[in-house]
N, C-alpha and C positions, 0 to 999 in steps of 0.2 A: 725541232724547236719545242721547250716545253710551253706548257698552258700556261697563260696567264690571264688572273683573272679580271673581272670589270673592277678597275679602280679608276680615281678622278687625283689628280695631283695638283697640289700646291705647290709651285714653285718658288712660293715666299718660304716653307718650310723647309726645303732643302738647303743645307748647308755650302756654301761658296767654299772650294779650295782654291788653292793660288798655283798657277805651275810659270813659271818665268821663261820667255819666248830669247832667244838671241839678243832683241831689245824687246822691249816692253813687256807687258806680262797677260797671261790669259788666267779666268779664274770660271770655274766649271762647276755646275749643278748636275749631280750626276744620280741617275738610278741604274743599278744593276740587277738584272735578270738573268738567268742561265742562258746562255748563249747570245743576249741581244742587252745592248746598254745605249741608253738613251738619257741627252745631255741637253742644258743651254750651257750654253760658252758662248762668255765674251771676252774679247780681245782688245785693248786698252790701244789709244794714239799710239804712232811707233812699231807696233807691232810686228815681229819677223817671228815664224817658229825656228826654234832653236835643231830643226831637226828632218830630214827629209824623209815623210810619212809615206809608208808603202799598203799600208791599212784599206781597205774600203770602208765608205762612207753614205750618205746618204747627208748632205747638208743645204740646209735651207735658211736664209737668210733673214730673219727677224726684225732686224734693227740696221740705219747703215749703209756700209758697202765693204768690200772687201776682194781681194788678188787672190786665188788660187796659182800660185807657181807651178810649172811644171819643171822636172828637171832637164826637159828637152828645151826648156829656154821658152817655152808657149807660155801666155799668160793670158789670165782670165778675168775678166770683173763679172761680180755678184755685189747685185744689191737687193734691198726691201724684195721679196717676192719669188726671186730667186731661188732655183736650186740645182745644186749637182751631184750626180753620181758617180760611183766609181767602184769595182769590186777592188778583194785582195789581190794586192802585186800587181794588177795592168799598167800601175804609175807611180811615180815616186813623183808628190806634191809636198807643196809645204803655203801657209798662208802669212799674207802680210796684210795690214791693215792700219792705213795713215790714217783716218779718222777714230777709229772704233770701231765695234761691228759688236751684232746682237744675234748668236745662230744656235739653231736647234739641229743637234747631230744624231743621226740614229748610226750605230753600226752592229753587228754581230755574225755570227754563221753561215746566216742566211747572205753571206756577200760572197763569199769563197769562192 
């Protein structure tokens, strides 16, 4: 992993993109780093992703609540306080979120 240095972030300064879920939509604060990207994403009422995520994660839950799907049919609730891990490829998840949810995501290299 490269160096990075002491910085302090403003999450009002980063810019919200929108990525639209199966139903509802999630919109993401994103910094990238070489090798590690670290996000808030939140996920709007309704919310299904549109996709079954094979990624590793590290996600902790900010705001809310929220289902971590498994594609084994297991499900999970995460709320306020919450977190879970997972590296690359052990799972194929996807999240849904009937209320909304407010999550800070880390992922990169270091999950492999």
């Amino acid at each position: 992993m490269s160096n990075i240095s002491f910085q302090t972030i403003d999450w009002n300064s980063i810019e919200k993109t929108e990525h639209p879920g199966e139903t509802g939509n999630s919109f993401w604060q994103t910094l990238q780093f070489d090798k590690l990207r670290v996000r808030i994403v939140e996920y709007t009422a309704g919310y299904l992703a549109d996709h079954w995520c094979q990624k590793g994660h590290i996600v902790h839950c900010l705001e809310g609540e929220f289902k971590s799907e498994l594609e084994s049919g297991e499900t999970f609730s995460l709320s306020k306080g919450m977190t879970y891990i997972v590296s690359d490829n052990l799972s194929s998840h996807r999240s849904i979120s009937d209320n909304g949810v407010k999550l800070l995501i880390i992922d990169g290299d270091f999950l492999k």
